[in-house]
C-alpha positions in Angstrom: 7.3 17.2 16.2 9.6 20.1 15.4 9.3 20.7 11.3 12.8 21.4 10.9 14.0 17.7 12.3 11.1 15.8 10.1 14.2 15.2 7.7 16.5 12.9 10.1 14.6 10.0 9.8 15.5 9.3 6.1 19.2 11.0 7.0 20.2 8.9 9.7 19.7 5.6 7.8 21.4 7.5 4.7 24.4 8.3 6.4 25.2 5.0 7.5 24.8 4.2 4.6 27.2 6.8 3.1 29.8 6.2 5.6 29.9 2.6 5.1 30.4 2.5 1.6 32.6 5.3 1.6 34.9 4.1 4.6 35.5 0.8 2.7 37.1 -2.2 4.8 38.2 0.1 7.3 34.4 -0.1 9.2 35.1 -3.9 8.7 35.1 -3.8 12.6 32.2 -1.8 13.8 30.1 -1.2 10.5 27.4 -3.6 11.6 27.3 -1.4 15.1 27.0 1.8 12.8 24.5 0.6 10.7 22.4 -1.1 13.3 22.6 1.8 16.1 21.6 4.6 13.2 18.6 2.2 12.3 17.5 2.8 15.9 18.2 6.4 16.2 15.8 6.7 13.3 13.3 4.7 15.2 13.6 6.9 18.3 13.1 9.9 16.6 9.7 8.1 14.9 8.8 7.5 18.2 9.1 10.7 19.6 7.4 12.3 16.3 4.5 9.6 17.1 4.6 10.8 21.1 4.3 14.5 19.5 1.5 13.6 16.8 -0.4 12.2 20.0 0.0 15.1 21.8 -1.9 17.7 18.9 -5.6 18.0 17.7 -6.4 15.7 15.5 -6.0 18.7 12.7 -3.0 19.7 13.5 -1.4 16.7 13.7 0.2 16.7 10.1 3.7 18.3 9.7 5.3 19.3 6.4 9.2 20.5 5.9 10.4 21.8 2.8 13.7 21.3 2.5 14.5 23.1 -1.1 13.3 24.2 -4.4 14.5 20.6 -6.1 12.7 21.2 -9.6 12.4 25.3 -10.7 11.1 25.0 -14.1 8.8 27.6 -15.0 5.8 25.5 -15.8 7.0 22.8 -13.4 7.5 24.1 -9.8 8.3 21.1 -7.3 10.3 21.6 -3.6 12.6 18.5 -2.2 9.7 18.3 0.7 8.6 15.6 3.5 5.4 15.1 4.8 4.3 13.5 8.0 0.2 12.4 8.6 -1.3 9.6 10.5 -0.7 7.4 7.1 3.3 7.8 6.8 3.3 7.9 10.8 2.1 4.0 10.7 4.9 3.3 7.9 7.7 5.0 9.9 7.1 3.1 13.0 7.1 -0.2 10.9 10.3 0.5 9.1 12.5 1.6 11.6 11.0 -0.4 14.4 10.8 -3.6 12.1 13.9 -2.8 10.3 16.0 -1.8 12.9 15.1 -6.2 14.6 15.8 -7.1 11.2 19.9 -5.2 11.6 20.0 -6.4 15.3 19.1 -10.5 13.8 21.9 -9.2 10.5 24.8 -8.9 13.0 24.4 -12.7 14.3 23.3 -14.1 11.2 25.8 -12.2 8.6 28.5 -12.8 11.8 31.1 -15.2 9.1 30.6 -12.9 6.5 33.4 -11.2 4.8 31.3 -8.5 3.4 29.2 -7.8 6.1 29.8 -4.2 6.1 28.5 -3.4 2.9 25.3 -5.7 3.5 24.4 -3.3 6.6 25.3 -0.5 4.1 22.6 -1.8 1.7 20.4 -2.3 4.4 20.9 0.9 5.5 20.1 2.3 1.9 16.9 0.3 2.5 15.4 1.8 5.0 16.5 5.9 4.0 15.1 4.9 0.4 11.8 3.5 1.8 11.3 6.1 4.5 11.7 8.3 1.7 8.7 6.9 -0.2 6.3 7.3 2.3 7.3 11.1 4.1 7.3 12.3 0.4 4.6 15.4 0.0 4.9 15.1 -4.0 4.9 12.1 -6.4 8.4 13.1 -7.7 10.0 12.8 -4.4 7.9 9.9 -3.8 9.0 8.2 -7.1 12.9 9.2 -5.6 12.3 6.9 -2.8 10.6 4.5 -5.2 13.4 4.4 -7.5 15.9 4.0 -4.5 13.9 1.3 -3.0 14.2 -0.5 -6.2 18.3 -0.2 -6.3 18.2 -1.2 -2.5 16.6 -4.3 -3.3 19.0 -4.8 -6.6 22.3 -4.4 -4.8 20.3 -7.1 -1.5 19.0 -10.1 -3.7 22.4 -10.1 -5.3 24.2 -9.5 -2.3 25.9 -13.2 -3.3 26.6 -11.3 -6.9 29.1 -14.7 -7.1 26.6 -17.1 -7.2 24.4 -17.1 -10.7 21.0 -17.6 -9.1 21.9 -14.5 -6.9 22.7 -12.7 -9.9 20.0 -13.5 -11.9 17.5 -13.2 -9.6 18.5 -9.5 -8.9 18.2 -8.6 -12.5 14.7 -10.5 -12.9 13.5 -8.2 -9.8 15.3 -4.9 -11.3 13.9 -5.5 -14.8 10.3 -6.1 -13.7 10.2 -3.5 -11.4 11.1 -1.1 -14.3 7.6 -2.2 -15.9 5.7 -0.9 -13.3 7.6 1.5 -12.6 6.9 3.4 -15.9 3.7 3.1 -14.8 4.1 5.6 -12.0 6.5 7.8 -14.3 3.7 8.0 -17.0 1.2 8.4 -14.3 3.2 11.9 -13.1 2.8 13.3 -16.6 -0.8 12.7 -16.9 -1.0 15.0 -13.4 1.3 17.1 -14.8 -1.1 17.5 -18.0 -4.0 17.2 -16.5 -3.8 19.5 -13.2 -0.4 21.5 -13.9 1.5 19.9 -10.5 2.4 16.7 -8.6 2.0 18.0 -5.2 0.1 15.7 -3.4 -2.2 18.6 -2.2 -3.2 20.6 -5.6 -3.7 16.9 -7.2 -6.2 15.6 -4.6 -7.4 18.8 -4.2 -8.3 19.5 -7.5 -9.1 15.8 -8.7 -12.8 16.1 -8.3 -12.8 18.7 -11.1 -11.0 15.9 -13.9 -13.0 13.9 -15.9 -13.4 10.4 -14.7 -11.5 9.1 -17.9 -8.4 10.8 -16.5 -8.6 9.7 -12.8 -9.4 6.3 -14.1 -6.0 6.3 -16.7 -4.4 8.0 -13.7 -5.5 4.9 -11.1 -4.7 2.4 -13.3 -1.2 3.6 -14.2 -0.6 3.6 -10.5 -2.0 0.4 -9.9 0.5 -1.1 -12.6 3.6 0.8 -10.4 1.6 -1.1 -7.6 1.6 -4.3 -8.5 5.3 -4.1 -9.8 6.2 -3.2 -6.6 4.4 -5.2 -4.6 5.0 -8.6 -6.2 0.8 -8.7 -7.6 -0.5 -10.1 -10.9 1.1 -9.9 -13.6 4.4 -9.1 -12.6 4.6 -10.9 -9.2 7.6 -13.2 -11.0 10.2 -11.6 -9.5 9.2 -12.4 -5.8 10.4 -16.0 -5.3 13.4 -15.7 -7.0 14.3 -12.7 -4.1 15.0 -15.4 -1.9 18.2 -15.9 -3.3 19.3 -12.8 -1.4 20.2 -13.1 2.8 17.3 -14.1 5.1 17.1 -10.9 6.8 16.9 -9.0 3.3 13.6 -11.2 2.5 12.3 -10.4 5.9 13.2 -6.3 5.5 11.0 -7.1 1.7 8.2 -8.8 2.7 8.0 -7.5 6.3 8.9 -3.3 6.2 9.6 -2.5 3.2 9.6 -3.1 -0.6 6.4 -5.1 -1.2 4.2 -2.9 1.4 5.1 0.4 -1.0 2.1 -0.6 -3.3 0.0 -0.6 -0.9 1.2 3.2 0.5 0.4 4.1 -3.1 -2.9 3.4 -3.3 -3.7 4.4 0.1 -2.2 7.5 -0.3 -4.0 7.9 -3.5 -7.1 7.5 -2.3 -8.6 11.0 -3.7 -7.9 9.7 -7.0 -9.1 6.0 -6.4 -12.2 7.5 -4.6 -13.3 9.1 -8.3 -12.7 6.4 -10.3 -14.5 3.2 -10.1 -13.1 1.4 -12.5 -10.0 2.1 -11.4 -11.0 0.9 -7.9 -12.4 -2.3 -9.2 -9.1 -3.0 -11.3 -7.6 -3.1 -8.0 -10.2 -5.2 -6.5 -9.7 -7.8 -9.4 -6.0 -7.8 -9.1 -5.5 -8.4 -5.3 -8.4 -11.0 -5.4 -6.6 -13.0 -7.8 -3.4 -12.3 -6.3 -4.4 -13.8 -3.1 -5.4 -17.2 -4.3 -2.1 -17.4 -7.0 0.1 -16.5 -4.3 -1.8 -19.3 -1.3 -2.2 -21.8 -4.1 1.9 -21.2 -5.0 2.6 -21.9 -1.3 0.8 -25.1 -0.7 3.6 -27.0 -3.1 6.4 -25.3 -2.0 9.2 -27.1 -0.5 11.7 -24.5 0.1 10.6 -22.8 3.4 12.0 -19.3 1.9 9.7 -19.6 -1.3 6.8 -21.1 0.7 6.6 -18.0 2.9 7.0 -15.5 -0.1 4.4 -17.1 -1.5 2.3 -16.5 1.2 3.3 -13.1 1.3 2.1 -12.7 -2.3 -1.2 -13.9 -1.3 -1.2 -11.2 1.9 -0.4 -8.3 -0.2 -3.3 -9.7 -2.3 -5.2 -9.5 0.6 -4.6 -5.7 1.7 -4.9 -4.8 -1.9 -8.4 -6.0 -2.4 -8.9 -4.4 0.6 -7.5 -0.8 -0.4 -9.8 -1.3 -4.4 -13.1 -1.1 -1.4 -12.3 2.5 -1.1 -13.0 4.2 2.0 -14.6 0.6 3.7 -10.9 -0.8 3.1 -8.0 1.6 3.5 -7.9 1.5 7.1 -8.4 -2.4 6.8 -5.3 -2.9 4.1 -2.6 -0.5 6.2 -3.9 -2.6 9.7 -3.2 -5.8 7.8 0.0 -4.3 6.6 1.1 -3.4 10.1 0.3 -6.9 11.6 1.8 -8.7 8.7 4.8 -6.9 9.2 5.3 -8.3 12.8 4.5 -12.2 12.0 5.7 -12.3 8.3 9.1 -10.1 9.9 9.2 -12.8 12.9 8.1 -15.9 10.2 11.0 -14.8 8.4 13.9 -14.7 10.7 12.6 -17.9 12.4 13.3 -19.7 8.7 16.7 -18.4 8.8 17.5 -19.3 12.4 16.1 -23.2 10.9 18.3 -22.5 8.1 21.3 -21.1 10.3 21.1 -24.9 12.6 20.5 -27.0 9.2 23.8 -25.6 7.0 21.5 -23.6 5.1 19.7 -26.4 3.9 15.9 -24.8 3.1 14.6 -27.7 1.8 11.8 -28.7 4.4 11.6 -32.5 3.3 15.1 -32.7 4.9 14.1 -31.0 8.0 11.5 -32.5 10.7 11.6 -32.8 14.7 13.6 -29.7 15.3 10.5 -28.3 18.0 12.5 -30.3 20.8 16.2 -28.8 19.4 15.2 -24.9 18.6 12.8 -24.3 21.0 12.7 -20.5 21.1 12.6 -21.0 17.3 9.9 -22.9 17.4 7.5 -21.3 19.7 8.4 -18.1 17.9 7.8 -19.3 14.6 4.9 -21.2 16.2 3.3 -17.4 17.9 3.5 -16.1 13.9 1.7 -19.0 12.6 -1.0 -18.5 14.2 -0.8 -15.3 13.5 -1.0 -15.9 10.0 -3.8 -18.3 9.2 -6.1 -15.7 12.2 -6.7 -17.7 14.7 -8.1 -15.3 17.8 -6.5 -13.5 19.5 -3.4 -13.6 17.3 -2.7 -10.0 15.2 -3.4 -12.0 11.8 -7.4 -12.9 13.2 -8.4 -9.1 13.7 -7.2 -7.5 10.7 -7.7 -10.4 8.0 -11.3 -10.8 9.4 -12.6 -7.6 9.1 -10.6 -7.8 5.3 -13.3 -11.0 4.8 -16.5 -9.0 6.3 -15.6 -5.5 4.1 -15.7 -8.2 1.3 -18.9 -9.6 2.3 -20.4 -6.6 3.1 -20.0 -4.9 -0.5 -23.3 -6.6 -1.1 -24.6 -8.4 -4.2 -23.1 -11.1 -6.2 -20.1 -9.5 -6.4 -19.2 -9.0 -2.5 -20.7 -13.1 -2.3 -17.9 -13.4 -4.9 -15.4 -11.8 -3.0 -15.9 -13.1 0.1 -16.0 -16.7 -0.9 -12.5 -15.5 -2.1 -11.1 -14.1 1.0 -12.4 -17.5 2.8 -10.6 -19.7 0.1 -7.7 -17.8 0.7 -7.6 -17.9 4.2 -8.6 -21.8 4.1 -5.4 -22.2 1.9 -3.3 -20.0 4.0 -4.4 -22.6 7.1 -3.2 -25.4 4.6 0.4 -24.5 3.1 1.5 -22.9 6.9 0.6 -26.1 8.5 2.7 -28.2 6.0 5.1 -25.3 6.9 5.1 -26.0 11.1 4.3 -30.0 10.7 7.0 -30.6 8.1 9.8 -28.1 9.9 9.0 -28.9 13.2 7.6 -32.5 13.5 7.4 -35.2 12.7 11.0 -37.9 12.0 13.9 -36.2 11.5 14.9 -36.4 8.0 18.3 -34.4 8.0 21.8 -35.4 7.0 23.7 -37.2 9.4 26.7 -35.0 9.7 23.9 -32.1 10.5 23.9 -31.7 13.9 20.9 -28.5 14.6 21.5 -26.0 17.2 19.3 -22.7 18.9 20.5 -19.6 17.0 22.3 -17.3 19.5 20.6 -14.3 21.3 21.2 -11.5 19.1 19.1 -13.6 16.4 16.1 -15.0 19.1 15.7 -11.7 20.7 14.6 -9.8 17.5 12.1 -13.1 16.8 10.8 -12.8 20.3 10.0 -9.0 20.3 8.5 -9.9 16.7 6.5 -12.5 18.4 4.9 -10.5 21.0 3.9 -7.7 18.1 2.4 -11.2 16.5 -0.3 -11.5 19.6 -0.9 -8.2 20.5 -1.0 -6.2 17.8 -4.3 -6.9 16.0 -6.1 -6.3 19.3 -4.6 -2.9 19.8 -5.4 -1.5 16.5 -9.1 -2.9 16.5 -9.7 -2.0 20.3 -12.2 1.0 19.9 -11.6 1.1 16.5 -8.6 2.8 17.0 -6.5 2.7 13.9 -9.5 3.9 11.7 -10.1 7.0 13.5 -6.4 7.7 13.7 -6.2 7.2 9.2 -9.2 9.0 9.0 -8.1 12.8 8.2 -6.2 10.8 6.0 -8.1 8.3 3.8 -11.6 9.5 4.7 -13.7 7.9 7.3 -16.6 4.8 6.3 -19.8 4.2 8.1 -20.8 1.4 5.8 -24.1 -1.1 6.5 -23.3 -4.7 7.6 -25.3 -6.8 5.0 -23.9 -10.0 6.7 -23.6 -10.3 10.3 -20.2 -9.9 11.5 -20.3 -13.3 14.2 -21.3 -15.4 11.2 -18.4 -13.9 8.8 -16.2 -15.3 12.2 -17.5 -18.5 12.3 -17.3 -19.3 8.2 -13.3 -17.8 8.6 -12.6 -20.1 11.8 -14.2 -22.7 9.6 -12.2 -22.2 7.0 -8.8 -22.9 8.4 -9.8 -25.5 10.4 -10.7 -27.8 7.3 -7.3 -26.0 6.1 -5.3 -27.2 9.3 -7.2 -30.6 9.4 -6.1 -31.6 5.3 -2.3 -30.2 6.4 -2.4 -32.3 9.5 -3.7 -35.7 7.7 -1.8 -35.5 4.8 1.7 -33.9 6.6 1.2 -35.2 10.6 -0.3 -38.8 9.9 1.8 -39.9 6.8 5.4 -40.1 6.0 7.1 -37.1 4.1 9.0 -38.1 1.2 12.8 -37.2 0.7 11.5 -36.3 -2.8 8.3 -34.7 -4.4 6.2 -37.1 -5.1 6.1 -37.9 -9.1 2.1 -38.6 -9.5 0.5 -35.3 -8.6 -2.5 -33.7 -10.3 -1.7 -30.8 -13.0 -2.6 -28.3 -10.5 0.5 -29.3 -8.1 2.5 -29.2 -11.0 1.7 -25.8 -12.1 2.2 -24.7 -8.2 5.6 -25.9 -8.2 6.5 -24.1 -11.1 4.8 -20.6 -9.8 1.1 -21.5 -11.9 3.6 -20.5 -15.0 4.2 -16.9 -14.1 7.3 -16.6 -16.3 6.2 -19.0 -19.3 3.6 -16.4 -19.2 5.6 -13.9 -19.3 8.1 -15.4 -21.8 5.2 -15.9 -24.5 3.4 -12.8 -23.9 6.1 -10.2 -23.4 9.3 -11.5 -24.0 9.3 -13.6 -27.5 6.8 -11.1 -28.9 9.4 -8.2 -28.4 12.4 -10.3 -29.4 10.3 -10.3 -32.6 9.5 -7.1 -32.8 13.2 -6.2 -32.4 14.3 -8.4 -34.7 11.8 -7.1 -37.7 12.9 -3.5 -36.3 16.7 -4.5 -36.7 15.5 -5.9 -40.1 13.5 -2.8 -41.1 17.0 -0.9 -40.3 19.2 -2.8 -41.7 17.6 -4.0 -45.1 15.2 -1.0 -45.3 16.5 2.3 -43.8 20.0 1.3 -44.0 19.3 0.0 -47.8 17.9 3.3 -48.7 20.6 5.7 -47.1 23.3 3.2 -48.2 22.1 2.8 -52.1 22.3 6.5 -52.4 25.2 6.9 -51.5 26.2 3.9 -54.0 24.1 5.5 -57.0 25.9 9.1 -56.2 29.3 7.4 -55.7 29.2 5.7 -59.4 27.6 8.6 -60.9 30.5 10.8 -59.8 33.1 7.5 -60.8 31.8 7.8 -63.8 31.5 11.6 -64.6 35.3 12.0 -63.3 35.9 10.4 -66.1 35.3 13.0 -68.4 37.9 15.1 -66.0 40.9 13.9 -67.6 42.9 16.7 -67.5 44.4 16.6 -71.1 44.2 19.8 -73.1 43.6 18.4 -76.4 40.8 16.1 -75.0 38.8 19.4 -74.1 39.5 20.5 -77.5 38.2 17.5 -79.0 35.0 17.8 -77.0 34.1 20.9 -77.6 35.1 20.6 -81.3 32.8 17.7 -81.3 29.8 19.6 -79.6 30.5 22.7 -81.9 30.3 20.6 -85.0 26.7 18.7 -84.0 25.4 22.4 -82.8 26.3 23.4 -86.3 24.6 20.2 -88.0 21.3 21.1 -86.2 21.1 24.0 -86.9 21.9 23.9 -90.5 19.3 20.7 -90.3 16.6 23.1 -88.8 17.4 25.6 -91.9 17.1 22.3 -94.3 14.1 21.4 -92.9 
C-alpha cells in the first residue's frame, strides 16, 4: 500500500462525519447514503492495503506515514503518525467491513427516525475514532482515538438524549471510562519518565533495559485503561446500561469497536507485558473473573439486549485471559476477537430485527414461536449461536478452544485452575444462549395480542446473512495452517509452547461442557412453561444475576460514598478551616484598624491634648528615674 494514502481510512469515515453534522437537516435526504457509502470506501481501501500487505515479504509488510510534527516540545518530540502491521491490518478489516453491515442494517432500522442523519454522523465518528486507535504509531495518537472512541460512544448510548435511561446511561459509560482512562494518561508519563518517548518503537525497543518495577506499574496502568474500555472487572458497570442506545450502536460496541480496544492495547503492548509477569498475571486474573461474572450475568437476563452484553462481557473476558498468556495467547485473543465480531455483530442485529417485529418489546418472556414468522431471523440468529457456545465447525469452536487448551497447557495448578475456568465459562455460555434461542424462538407465543411480528426487510437480513456466513467460516480460515499466528507473528512474537494436555481430550471436555449447558437450558426453558414474570423464589445467586452480581452497589460503597465523604470533609476543611483562617484575619485587621481610626479624629486641639499628655508622662519618668 502506497504510504502517502495510509491516512484515508480514518479520513473517509471523518468526513462523513464532518459533513453531516456540519450540513444540518439539509443531508436529511441522503445523509444515511453518505455515511454508509464512505464506511465502505474505507473498507475498500483496507482491502486493497490487505491485497498489498499480501503481496510483500513478510518484513516489509509494515507501512508507516507521518503526517506532521503534532507535539514539538523540546524534550517531548511526537509526529501526528499512522502505522499499518499485520495487528492493526486484522482490526481495519473488522471495523470497516463489520461496521460498514452495521450502517447498511442502520438505514432500514433508523428508516422512521427523525434524526437519522446525525446517528450515521455518530456512527461515522465511530468508526474514524476507532480506526484511529489502532493505525496509531505512538500512545498519544493512540490515546486521540481512544479519547474519540469514548465521545463516539457518549453522543450513541444517548442517542435518545430525551429519554432518562438514555441519558443516564451515556453519562454512566462516559464517567467510567474516564477511570480507566487516566490509567492510560498516567501510563504515557511513566514512558515519558522512564524512556524519554511514547513512540511505539523507542518504548518497545528500549523496554528490556527498564526495571521490571516500571514495566510492571506500566502494564498495570494499561490494564486499568483496558478494562475501562473493554467493559472488564471492576469497571464493566457501564456495559448493560449501553443498551439503552440503538441496536446497531450495541452491535458497532460489542462487535467492531469500543469493547475490542482493550484488547488492541494489550496486544499491541506486548513488549511491555512480555517483561512483566506480574503485570501479565493481573491480566490473567481479570479476564478469568470477567468471563464467569459476565456468563453468570447472562443466564438471568430477560432482556435479549442485556443478555447478549452480558455474554459479551464474558467473551472479552475470554480474549483477555488469553492476551495475560503472553506470546501462547495473543494470536488466540485477536482470532477470538475477529470471530466474535462476526457472530456477536450478526447476534446483535438479529435481536433488533426480533425487536423491530415485536414494537421494540426486548423482554424475551413476552416473545416465543417467532422461528416460523422470522425465518431468516432465525436461522441467522440460529448460525451465530452456535457460533457462540463452539460447537464445530462454527467460528466460535476454533478460536474459544484453543483459548481453553493455551489455558490448560500453562501447566500446574494454576493452568488446572484456568482451564476449569474457561470450561465453566463455556458450559455457562451453552446455558444463558440456549434460554436466549428456546425462549425467543420457541416455544408458545406469549406476545401482546395487538402485536402482530413480521421478517425485517432486506436492507436489515442481508447485513445478518453476510454476518452469518463469517459466523461458519471464519474460525476455520484463521486456524487452517495456522494461518493467523504466523501472519501476527512479526508482530506479537511467535510461541512454540509444549502441549501438557492433549489437545482431542481439551475437545471432548469443551463439547462436554455445553452439552450439559444446552441439556439444563433445554429442560428448564423447552420442557416447562416460561412465566410472564420472573419467578419470585430464586436462590440468592439469581438474584445477584439479575441485579449485575452488584457491580454498582459495589461501586457506590467503594468509590462513590467514600469520595462524597472525602469531598464533604474537604469542603469542610475549606470552609471552617482555610476559609476560617483567611477570613479571621481579615476580621482581626479590620477591628484593629476600626479601632485605631479612632484616634484619627482630625481635631486640632485633640492632637494637642495627646501629645500634651504624652509630654507630661515622659517628663514624670524621667524625673521619677532621677528620684529614684
Amino acid at each position: 500500500m502506497d504510504t502517502a494514502t495510509l491516512w484515508l481510512l480514518p479520513a473517509l469515515p471523518l468526513a462523513g462525519a464532518i459533513v453531516l453534522l456540519l450540513t444540518g437537516r439539509y443531508a436529511d435526504k441522503w445523509g444515511h447514503l453518505l455515511g454508509t457509502a464512505l464506511a465502505l470506501a474505507s473498507f475498500v481501501v483496507a482491502a486493497l492495503a490487505f491485497a498489498d500487505m499480501l503481496g510483500r515479504d513478510t518484513a516489509d509488510r509494515a507501512v508507516h506515514q507521518d503526517l506532521f510534527s503534532w507535539v514539538p516540545v523540546a524534550g517531548l518530540q511526537v509526529d501526528f503518525a499512522l502505522r499499518l502491521d499485520q495487528l492493526s491490518m486484522c482490526f481495519a478489516l473488522l471495523i470497516t467491513g463489520v461496521g460498514s453491515l452495521i450502517h447498511v442494517y442502520s438505514i432500514g432500522y433508523m428508516s422512521h427516525d427523525p434524526a437519522r442523519r446525525r446517528f450515521f454522523a455518530y456512527l461515522n465518528l465511530f468508526l474514524a475514532a476507532m480506526l484511529l486507535l489502532v493505525l496509531a504509531n505512538n500512545y498519544l495518537v493512540l490515546y486521540l482515538g481512544w479519547e474519540g472512541v469514548g465521545l463516539a460512544s457518549y453522543l450513541l448510548i444517548g442517542f435518545w438524549y430525551h429519554k432518562p435511561s438514555a441519558a443516564t446511561a451515556a453519562k454512566k459509560a462516559f464517567v467510567v471510562n474516564r477511570v480507566g482512562d487516566m490509567g492510560l494518561a498516567i501510563a504515557m508519563m511513566v514512558m515519558f519518565a522512564t524512556f524519554g518517548s511514547i513512540d511505539f518503537d523507542v518504548v518497545f525497543g528500549a523496554a528490556s533495559g527498564a526495571g521490571e518495577g516500571t514495566l510492571t506499574a506500566i502494564g498495570l496502568l494499561l490494564l486499568l485503561a483496558a478494562c475501562g474500555k473493554s467493559a472488564q472487572v471492576p469497571l464493566q458497570s457501564w456495559l448493560g446500561d449501553a443498551m439503552e442506545g440503538p441496536t446497531p450502536v450495541s452491535a458497532l460496541i460489542h462487535a467492531a469497536t469500543m469493547v475490542t480496544a482493550g484488547v488492541y492495547l494489550i496486544a499491541r503492548s506486548n513488549a511491555i507485558f512480555d517483561l512483566a509477569p506480574y503485570a501479565r498475571l493481573g491480566v490473567v486474573l481479570v479476564g478469568a473473573v470477567t468471563l464467569l461474572f459476565g456468563a453468570i450475568i447472562g443466564c438471568a437476563k430477560d432482556d435479549i439486549k442485556k443478555a447478549l452484553a452480558a455474554s459479551t462481557m464474558s467473551q472479552i473476558g475470554y480474549m483477555v485471559l488469553a492476551a495475560g498468556l503472553g506470546p501462547a495467547g495473543y494470536a488466540l485473543a485477536i482470532m477470538h476477537l475477529l470471530t466474535h465480531g462476526f457472530f456477536k455483530a450478526g447476534l446483535f442485529l438479529g435481536a433488533g430485527s426480533v425487536m423491530h417485529a415485536m414494537d421494540d418489546e426486548t423482554d424475551m418472556r413476552r416473545y416465543g414461536g417467532l422461528r416460523t414468522l422470522l425465518p431468516i431471523t432465525y436461522v441467522t440468529f440460529g448460525l451465530g449461536y452456535l457460533a457462540i457456545i463452539g460447537v464445530p465447525p462454527f467460528a466460535g469452536f476454533f478460536s474459544k478452544d484453543r483459548i481453553i487448551e493455551a489455558a490448560f497447557n500453562q501447566g500446574g495448578l494454576g493452568g488446572v485452575a484456568l482451564g476449569l475456568v474457561t470450561l465453566l465459562g463455556a458450559g455457562l455460555t451453552a446455558f444463558y444462549m440456549t434460554r436466549v434461542m428456546l425462549m425467543t424462538f420457541f416455544g408458545e407465543r406469549r406476545w401482546k395480542p395487538d402485536t402482530h411480528p413480521h421478517e425485517a426487510p432486506a436492507v436489515m437480513t442481508g447485513p445478518m446473512i453476510l454476518l452469518a456466513v463469517g459466523s461458519i467460516g471464519a474460525g476455520a480460515v484463521f486456524v487452517f495452517g495456522s494461518s493467523l499466528q504466523n501472519w501476527l507473528e512479526p508482530v506479537v512474537g511467535a510461541h512454540h509452547g509444549t502441549e501438557t494436555v492433549p489437545a482431542a481430550l481439551v475437545t471432548v471436555l469443551a463439547l462436554g461442557v455445553v452439552a450439559v449447558g444446552v441439556w439444563v437450558a433445554y429442560s428448564q426453558y423447552a420442557q416447562r412453561e416460561v412465566p410472564e414474570t420472573a419467578p419470585d423464589g430464586v436462590s440468592a445467586l439469581t438474584v445477584a444475576a439479575r441485579r449485575d452480581l452488584y457491580g454498582d452497589a459495589v461501586n457506590e460503597t467503594a468509590f462513590m460514598r467514600p469520595g462524597q465523604y472525602l469531598t464533604r470533609a474537604l469542603v469542610f476543611l475549606d470552609n471552617r478551616g482555610i476559609d476560617g483562617v483567611v477570613n479571621g484575619t481579615a476580621a482581626l485587621i479590620g477591628g484593629l484598624s476600626a479601632r485605631a481610626r479612632r484616634v484619627q479624629s482630625g481635631f486640632v486641639r485633640s492632637y494637642a491634648l495627646s501629645m500634651f499628655t504624652g509630654a507630661a508622662l515622659v517628663a514624670a519618668a524621667l524625673l521619677a528615674v532621677r528620684l529614684w
